[in-house]
C-alpha positions in Angstrom: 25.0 -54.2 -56.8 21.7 -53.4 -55.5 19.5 -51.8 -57.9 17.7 -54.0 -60.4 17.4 -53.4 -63.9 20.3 -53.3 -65.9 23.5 -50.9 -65.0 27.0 -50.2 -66.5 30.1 -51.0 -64.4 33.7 -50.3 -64.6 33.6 -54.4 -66.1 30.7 -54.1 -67.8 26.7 -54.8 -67.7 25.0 -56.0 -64.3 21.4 -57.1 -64.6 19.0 -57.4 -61.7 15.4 -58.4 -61.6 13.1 -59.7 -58.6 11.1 -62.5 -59.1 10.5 -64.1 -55.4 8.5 -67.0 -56.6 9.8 -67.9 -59.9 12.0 -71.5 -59.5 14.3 -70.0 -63.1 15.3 -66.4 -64.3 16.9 -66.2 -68.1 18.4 -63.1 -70.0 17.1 -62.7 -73.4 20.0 -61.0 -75.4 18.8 -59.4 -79.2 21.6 -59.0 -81.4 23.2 -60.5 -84.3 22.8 -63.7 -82.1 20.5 -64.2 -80.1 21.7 -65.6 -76.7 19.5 -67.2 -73.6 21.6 -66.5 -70.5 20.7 -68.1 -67.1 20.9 -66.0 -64.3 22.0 -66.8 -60.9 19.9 -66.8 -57.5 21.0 -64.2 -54.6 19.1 -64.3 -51.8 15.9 -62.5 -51.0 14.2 -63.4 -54.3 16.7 -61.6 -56.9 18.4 -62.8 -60.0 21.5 -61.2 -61.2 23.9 -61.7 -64.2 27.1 -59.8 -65.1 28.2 -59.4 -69.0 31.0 -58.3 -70.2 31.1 -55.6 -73.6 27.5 -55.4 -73.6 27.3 -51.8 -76.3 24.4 -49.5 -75.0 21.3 -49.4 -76.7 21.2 -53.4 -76.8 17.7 -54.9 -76.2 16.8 -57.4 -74.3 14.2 -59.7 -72.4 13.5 -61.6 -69.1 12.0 -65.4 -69.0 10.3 -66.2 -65.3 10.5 -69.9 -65.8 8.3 -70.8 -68.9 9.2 -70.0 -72.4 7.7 -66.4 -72.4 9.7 -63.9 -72.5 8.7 -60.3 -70.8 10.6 -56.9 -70.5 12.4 -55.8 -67.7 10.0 -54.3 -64.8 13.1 -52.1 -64.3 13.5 -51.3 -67.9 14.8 -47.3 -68.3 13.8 -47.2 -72.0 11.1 -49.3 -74.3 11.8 -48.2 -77.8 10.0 -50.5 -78.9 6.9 -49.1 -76.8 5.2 -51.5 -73.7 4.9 -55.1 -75.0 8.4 -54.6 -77.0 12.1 -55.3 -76.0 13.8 -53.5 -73.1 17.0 -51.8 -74.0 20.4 -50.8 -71.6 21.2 -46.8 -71.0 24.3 -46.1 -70.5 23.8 -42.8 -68.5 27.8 -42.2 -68.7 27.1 -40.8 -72.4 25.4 -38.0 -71.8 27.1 -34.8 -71.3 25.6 -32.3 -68.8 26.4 -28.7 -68.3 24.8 -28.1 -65.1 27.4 -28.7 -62.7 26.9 -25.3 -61.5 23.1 -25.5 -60.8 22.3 -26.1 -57.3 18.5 -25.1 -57.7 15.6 -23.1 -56.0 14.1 -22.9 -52.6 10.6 -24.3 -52.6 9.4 -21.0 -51.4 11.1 -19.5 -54.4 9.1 -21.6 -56.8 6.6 -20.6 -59.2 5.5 -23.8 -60.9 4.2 -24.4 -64.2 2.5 -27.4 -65.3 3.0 -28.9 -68.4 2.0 -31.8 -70.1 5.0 -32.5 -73.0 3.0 -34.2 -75.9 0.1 -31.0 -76.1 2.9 -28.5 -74.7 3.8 -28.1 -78.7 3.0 -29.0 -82.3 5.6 -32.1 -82.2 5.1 -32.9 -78.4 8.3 -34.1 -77.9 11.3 -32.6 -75.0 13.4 -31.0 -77.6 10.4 -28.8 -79.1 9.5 -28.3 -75.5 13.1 -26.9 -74.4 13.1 -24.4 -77.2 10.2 -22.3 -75.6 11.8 -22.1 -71.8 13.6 -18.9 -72.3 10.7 -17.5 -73.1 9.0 -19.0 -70.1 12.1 -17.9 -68.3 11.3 -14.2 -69.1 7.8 -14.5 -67.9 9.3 -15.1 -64.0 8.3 -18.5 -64.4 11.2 -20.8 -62.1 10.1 -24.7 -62.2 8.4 -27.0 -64.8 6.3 -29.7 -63.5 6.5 -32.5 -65.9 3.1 -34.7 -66.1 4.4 -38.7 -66.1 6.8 -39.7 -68.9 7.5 -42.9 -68.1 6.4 -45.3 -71.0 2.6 -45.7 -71.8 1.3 -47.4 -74.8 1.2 -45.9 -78.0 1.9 -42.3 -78.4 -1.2 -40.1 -77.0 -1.8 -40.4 -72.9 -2.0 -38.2 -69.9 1.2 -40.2 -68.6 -0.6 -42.2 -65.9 -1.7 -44.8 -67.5 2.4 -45.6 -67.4 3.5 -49.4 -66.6 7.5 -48.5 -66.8 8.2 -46.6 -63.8 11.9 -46.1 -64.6 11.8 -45.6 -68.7 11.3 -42.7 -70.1 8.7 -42.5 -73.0 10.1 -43.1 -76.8 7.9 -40.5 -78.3 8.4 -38.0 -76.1 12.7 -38.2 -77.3 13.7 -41.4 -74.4 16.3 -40.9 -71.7 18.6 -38.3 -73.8 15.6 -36.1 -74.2 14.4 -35.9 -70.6 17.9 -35.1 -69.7 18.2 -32.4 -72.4 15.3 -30.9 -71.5 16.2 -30.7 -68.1 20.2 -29.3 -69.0 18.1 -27.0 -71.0 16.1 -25.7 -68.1 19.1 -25.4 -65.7 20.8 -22.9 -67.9 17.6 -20.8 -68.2 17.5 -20.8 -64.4 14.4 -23.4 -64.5 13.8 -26.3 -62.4 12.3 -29.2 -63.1 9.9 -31.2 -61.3 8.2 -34.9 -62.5 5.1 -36.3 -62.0 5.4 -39.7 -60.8 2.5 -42.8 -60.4 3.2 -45.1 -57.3 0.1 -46.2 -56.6 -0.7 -47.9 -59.4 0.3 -49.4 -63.2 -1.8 -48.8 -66.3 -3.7 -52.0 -67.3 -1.7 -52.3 -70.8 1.4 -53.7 -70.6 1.3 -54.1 -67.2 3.9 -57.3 -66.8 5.0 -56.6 -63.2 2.7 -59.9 -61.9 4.4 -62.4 -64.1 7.6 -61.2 -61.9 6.4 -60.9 -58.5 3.4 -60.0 -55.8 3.6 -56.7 -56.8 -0.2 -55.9 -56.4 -2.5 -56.9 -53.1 -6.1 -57.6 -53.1 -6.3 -56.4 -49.3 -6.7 -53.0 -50.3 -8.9 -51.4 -53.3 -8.1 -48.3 -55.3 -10.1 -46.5 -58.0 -8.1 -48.4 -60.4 -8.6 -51.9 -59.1 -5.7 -53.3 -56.8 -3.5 -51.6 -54.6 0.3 -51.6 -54.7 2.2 -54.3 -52.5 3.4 -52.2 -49.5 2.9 -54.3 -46.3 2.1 -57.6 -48.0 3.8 -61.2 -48.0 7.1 -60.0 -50.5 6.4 -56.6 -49.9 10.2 -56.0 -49.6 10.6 -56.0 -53.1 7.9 -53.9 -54.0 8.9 -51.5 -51.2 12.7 -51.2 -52.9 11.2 -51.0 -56.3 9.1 -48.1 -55.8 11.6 -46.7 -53.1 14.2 -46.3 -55.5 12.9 -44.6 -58.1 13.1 -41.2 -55.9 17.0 -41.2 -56.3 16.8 -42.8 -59.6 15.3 -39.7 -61.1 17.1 -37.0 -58.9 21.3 -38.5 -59.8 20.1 -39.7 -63.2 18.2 -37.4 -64.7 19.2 -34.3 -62.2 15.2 -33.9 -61.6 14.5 -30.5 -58.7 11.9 -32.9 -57.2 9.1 -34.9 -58.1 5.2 -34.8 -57.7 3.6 -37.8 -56.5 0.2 -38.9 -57.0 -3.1 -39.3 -54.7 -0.9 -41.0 -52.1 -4.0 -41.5 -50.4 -3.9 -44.5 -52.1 -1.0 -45.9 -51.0 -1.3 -48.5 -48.1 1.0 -49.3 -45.4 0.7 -50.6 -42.2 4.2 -51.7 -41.2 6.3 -50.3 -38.7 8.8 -48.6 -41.0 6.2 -46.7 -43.2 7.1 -46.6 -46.9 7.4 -42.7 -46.9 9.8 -43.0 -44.0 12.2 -45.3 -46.5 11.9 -43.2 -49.1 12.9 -40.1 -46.4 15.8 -42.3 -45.6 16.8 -42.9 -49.0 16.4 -38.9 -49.8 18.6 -38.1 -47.4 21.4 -40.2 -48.3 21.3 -38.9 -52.2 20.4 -35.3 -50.8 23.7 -35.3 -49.0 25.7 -36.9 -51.6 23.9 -35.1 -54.1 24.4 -31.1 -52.8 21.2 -30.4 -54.8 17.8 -29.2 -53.7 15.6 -31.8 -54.1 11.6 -31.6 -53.2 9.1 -33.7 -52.8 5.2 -32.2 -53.7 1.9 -34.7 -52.7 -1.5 -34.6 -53.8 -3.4 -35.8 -51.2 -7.1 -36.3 -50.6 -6.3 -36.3 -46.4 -6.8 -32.6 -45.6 -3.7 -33.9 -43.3 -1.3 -31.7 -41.9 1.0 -35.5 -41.3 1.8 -34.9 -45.3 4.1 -32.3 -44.5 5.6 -32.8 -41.1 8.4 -35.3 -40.9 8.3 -38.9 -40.7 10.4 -38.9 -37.1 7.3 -37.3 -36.0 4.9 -39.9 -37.4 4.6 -37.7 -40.9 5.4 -38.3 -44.9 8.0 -35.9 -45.0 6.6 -34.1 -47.8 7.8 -30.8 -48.5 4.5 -29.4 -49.2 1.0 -30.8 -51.1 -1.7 -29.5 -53.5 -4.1 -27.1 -51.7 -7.4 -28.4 -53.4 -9.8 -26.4 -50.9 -8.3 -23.3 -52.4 -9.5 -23.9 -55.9 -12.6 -25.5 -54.9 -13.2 -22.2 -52.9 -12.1 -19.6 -54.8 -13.5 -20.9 -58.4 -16.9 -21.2 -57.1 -17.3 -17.5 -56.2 -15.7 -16.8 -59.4 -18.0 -19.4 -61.2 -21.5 -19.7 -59.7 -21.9 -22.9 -61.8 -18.9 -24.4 -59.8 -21.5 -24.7 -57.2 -22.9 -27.7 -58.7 -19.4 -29.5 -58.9 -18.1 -28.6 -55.4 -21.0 -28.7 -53.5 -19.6 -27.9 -50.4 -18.0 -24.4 -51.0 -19.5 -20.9 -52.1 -18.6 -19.0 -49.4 -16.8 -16.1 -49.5 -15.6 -17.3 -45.3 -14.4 -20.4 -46.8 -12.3 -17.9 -49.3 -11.0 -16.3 -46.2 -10.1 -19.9 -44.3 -8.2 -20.8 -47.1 -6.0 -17.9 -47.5 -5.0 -18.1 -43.6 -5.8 -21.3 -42.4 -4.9 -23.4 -45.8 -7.1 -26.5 -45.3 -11.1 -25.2 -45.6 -12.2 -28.9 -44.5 -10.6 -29.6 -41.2 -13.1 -31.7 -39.3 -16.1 -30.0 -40.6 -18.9 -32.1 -42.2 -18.9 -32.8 -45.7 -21.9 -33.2 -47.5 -19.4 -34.9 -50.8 -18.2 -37.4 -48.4 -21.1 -37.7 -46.0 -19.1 -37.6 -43.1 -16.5 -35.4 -41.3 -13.1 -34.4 -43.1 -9.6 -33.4 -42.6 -7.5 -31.9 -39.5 -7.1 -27.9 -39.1 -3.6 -26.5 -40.9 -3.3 -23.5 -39.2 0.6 -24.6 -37.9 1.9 -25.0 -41.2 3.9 -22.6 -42.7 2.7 -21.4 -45.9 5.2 -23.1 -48.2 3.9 -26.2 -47.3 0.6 -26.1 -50.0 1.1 -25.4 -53.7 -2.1 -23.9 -54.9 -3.9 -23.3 -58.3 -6.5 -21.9 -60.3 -5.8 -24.9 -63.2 -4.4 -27.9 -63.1 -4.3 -31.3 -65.6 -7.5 -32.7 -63.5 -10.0 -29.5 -63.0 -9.5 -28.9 -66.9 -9.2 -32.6 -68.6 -12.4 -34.0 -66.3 -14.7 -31.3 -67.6 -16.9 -33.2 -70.5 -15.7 -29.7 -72.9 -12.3 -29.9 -71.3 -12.8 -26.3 -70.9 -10.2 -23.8 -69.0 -10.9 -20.6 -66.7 -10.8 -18.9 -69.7 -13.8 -20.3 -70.8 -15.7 -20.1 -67.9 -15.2 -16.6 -66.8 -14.4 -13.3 -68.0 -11.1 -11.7 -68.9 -11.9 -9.2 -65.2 -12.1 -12.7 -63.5 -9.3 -14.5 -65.3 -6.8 -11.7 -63.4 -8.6 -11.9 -60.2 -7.9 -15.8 -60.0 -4.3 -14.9 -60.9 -3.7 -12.3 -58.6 -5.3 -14.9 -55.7 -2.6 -17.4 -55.9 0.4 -14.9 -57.1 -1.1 -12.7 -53.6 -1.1 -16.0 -51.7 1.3 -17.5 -48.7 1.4 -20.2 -51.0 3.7 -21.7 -53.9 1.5 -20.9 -56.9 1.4 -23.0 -60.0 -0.3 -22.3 -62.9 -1.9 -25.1 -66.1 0.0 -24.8 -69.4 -1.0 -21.5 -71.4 -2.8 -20.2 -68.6 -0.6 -17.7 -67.8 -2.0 -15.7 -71.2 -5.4 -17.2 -71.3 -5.5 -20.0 -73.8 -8.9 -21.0 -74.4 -7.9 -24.3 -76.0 -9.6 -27.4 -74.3 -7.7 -30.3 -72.7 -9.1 -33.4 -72.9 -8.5 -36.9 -71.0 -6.7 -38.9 -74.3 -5.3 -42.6 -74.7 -3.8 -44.8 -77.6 -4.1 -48.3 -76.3 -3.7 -50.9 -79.2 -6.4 -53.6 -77.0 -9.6 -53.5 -78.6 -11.2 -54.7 -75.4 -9.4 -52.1 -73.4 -10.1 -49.3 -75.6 -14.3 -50.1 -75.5 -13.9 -50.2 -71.6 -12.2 -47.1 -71.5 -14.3 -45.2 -73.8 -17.1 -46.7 -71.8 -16.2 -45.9 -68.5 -15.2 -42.3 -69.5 -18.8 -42.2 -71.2 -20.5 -43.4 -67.5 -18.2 -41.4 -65.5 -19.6 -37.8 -67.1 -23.0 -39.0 -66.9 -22.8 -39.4 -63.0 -22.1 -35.9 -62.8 -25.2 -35.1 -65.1 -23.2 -33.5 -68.0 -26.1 -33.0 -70.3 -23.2 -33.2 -73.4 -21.1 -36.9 -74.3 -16.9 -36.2 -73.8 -14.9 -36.8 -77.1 -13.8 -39.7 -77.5 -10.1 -40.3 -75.6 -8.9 -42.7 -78.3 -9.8 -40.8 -81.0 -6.8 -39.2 -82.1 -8.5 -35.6 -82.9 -9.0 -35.6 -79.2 -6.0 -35.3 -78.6 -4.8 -33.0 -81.5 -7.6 -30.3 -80.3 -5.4 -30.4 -76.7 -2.5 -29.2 -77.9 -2.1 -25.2 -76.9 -1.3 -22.8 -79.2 1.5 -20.7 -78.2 1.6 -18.0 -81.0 -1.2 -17.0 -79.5 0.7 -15.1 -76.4 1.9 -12.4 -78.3 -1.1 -11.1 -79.5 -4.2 -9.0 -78.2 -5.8 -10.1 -75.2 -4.0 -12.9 -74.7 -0.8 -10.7 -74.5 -2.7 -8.5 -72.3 -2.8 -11.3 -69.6 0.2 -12.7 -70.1 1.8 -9.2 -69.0 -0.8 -9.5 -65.9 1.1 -12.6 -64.7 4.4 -11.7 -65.1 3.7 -8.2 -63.1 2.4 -10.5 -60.1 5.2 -12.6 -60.2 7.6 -10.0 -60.3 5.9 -8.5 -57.4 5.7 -11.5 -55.3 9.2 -12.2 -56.2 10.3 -9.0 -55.0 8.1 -7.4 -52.1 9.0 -8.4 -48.7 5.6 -9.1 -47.3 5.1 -11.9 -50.2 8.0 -13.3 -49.1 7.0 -13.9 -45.8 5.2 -17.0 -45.4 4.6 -17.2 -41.7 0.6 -17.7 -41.9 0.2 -15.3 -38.7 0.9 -12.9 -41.0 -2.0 -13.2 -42.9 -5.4 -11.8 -42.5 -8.5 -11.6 -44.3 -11.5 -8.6 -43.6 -14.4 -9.6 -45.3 -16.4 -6.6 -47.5 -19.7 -8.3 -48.0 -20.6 -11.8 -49.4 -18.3 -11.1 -52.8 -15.3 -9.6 -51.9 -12.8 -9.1 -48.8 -9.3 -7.3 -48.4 -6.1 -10.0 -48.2 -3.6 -8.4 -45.7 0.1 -9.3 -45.9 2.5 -8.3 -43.8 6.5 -8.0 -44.3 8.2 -10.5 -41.7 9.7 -7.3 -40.0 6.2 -5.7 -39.6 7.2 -3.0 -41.5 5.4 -3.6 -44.6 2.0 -3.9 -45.2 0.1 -4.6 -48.3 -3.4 -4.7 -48.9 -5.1 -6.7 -51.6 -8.9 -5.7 -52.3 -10.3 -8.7 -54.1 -14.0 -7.7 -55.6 -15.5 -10.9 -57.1 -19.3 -9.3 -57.8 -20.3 -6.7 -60.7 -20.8 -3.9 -58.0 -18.5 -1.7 -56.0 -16.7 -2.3 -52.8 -15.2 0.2 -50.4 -12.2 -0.6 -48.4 -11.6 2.0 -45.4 -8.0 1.8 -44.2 -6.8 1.4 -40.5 -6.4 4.6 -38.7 -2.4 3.6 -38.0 -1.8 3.6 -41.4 -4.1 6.5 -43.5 -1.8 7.0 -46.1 -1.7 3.9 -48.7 0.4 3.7 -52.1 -1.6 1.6 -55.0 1.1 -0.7 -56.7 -1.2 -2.4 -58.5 -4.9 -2.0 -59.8 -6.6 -4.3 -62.6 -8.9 -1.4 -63.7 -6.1 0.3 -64.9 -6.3 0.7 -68.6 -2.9 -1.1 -69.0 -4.5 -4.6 -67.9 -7.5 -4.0 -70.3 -9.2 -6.5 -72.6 -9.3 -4.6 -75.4 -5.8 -4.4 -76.1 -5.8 -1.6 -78.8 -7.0 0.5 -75.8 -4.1 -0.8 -73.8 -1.6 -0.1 -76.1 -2.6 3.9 -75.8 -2.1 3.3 -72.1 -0.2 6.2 -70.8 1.8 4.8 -67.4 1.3 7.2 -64.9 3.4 7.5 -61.3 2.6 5.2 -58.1 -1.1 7.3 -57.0 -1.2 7.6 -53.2 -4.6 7.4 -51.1 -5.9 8.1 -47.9 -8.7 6.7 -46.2 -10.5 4.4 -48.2 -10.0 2.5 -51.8 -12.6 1.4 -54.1 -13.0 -1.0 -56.4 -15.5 -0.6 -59.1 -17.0 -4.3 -60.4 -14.6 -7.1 -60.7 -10.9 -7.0 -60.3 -8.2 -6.4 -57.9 -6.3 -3.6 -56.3 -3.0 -4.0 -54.0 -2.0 -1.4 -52.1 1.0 -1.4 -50.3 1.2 1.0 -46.9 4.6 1.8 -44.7 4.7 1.3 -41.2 4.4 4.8 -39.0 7.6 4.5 -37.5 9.3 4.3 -41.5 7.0 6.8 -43.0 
């Protein structure tokens, strides 16, 4: 038995835990009697202890030495929240129904991030399961899950987490995680998680009384680094290693989302990623399910995604952060001031065809030179965004696109990532426009904690010379005014723009030139300083489509190739269909596919696609 934590058998209950340096391991038992167990040395610093008739559910409790009892660093479910009793799952119980499900394609993907405690009014995975067929009608194919693993108290973004394998009690525990995800398999939904490996929240945080789990040879942003290369790193290295099949047989997780792995050090010669590759593989294969695996990365590294016998990660693909940067700031002039070193409408074009807008250039942020070119990678290797948790929750008024820009604008920034060679993923309720904020919450119980944290947050905004304070993230209004408000999606403009998304992804699902994601298939002509024509091409050249994007308030002209004069428009944003005003859009009278010749214009903001046959098929 080689996992640690506690597991069912055909005899019973094995319990594991690592503790390299500790001279005595107990087992707490909490019942009608309470029991001290010792457990039994095994080589390579792990303690192990096999119970007979152990019911699930029961709680229990480690001792290193001493008389202190801690949870289990392995624990799958805290009931009782961080500092309270660990308790055995017995995974056996549940009863799936998705032995059918065999899961998307990453290039198939359109990804929807969702964070579970603002997603509804209770916040929990069974109120979030009941709104996935309606997400499911939208075109929308994968949920990605911010963390869930347990967090103190009941209001956090997930990554202040300290239980990498439990699932949070608030949220519903183990058997709601794996509803939700049964749930999303029957409405053709995968699901992806958001996982921390590079660090532990401070509260609750036991894992040191165990073992060398942390290293003071390397420094992240939240003070020291994960254990990969250390003295004892072998434990850590398993620890964090197995959590990748953990959630993929357990919990029948599509793939997880890992966090700023720039922050991850190792050194040795078997790289971390490269065990984690090699445990993949073996669950992959026994498994039959896709499984991916999605990095944020601060590298601008093309060694993210290519595959760890070539020196690589393995990563199937990584968040494309140049293409927000770049493509919010010509939407957003303001965005100038936060991304300081985009606001060209080249850099636009670079990132629609290259992927990676920083590759080697200077960087006036980081006052030196950044990042490697892209331009090999295929383009299902990015996942890119208008929204996600971070561009919305570290504004000081937590405010979405919505906010920022007008409704002409909102559709151009979805019709950029829908139009892209890219997997798009779009921010909870963006997909009809919510204009609710989402703030950066917390509910530690530590008085001292909670002052540093409301401090920090306080100092943090005024280095980026927010003239405004943020709300307080401990306050529990903050977190109340995060939650979206789905009703809304039905109604006026919002149901407006929630038609607008599910007409791109319907087209991208279907038309063969967004289905090709060979990146030599993408080109970009530039129409002045605000606006450019996206070309896309079918992988058999017979295809064309061409996407005039118009970011200013005057018009642009787009004159067509000579090859190809005679253009059919599929799509247009101007249309009255796709207006604001949504009485005027419900007198919209749909009218046949117009075709063109010669040129196309777009008047002010907004989009037009065009799609054009090759000679030889016309």
């Amino acid at each position: 038995m080689e996992k640690a934590g506690a597991w069912y058998t055909e005899t019973g209950v094995h319990f594991r835990v690592w503790a390299p340096e500790r001279k005595r391991m107990r087992l707490q038992l909490f019942g009608s009697d309470e029991e001290f167990l010792e457990m039994q040395p095994v080589g390579e610093g792990y303690y192990e202890l096999h119970l007979d008739r152990i019911p699930g559910g029961t709680k229990y409790k480690f001792i290193p030495e001493g008389d202190t009892a801690f949870p289990d660093p392995a624990s799958q479910f805290q009931p009782e929240g961080v500092h309270g009793s660990s308790a055995v799952v017995d995974h056996q119980n549940f009863q799936w129904s998705d032995q059918s499900w065999k899961g998307h394609a990453f290039d198939e993907l359109i990804i929807y991030e969702l964070h579970i405690g603002t997603f509804t009014a209770e916040g929990t995975f069974l109120a979030a399961a009941e709104k996935l067929p309606e997400l499911a009608a939208s075109g929308i194919n994968s949920i990605e899950l911010m963390p869930v693993s347990e967090f103190p108290g009941n209001r956090n973004w997930g990554y202040d987490g300290t239980y990498p394998y439990s699932v949070h009690s608030g949220y519903g525990g183990p058997d709601g995680l794996k509803h939700f995800v049964n749930a999303a398999h029957e409405n053709g939904i995968a699901v992806i998680l958001d996982v921390v490996f590079n660090h532990l929240g401070p509260e609750g945080n036991y894992l040191h009384e165990f073992g060398p789990y942390f290293t003071e040879c390397y420094v992240t942003p939240w003070g020291k680094a994960i254990n990969m290369d250390g003295e004892w790193s072998d434990g850590v290295r398993t620890y964090f290693s197995d959590l990748v099949p953990f959630w993929y047989e357990e919990y029948h997780l599509d793939g997880l989302r890992l966090d700023a792995i720039h922050t991850i050090y190792d050194k040795g010669a078997v790289h971390f990623w490269e065990l984690v590759e090699q445990k993949l593989k073996q669950a992959r294969q026994s498994n039959g399910r896709t499984f991916h695996m999605i990095a944020e990365s601060d590298l601008n590294s093309p060694k993210v995604v290519k595959s760890t016998e070539y020196g690589g990660y393995g990563f199937n693909a990584q968040w494309l952060d140049d293409f927000h940067h770049a493509f919010y700031v010509m939407l957003d002039p303001a965005g100038a001031d936060r991304y300081v070193d985009f606001g060209k409408v080249e850099q636009v074009a670079k990132a629609f065809t290259d992927g990676f807008v920083h590759s080697g250039e200077y960087v006036k942020f980081r006052k030196r030179r950044h990042g490697a070119s892209s331009v090999g990678l295929p383009g299902d290797s990015f996942v890119v965004f208008n929204l996600n948790h971070d561009q919305v929750g570290n504004r000081v008024g937590g405010e979405r696109l919505s906010v920022l820009v007008d409704f002409e604008r909102q559709k151009l920034a979805a019709a950029a990532i829908m139009l892209s060679p890219y997997v798009p993923m779009l921010f909870m309720g963006e997909e009809y426009g919510e204009d609710t904020p989402f703030f950066y919450f917390v509910s530690h119980t530590e008085e001292d904690l909670i002052e540093k944290v409301v401090e920090g947050r306080a100092s943090e905004f005024a280095e980026f010379g927010w003239d405004q304070q943020p709300p307080n993230p401990q306050e529990e209004d903050t977190f109340k005014r995060s939650k979206i408000q789905w009703e809304k999606r039905n109604t006026g403009k919002y149901r407006v723009m929630r038609e607008w998304h599910s007409t791109l992804i319907k087209l991208r699902q279907t038309h063969p030139a967004l289905r090709n994601f060979n990146k030599n298939d993408v080109r970009v002509h530039l129409l002045g300083p605000q606006a450019f024509v996206l070309i896309r091409l079918s992988a058999d050249q017979q295809l064309q489509l061409g996407c005039i994007f118009n970011l200013s308030d005057n018009t642009v002209t787009w004159t067509f190739p000579e090859d190809k004069p005679q253009w059919t428009i599929l799509l247009d944003s101007a249309d009255m269909q796709w207006a604001e005003d949504a009485d005027a859009a419900l007198q919209y009278d749909r009218h046949e596919r117009m075709q063109v010749s010669f040129k196309a214009s777009v008047i002010g903001a907004g989009v037009k696609v065009l799609e054009a046959a090759d000679p030889i098929q016309a």
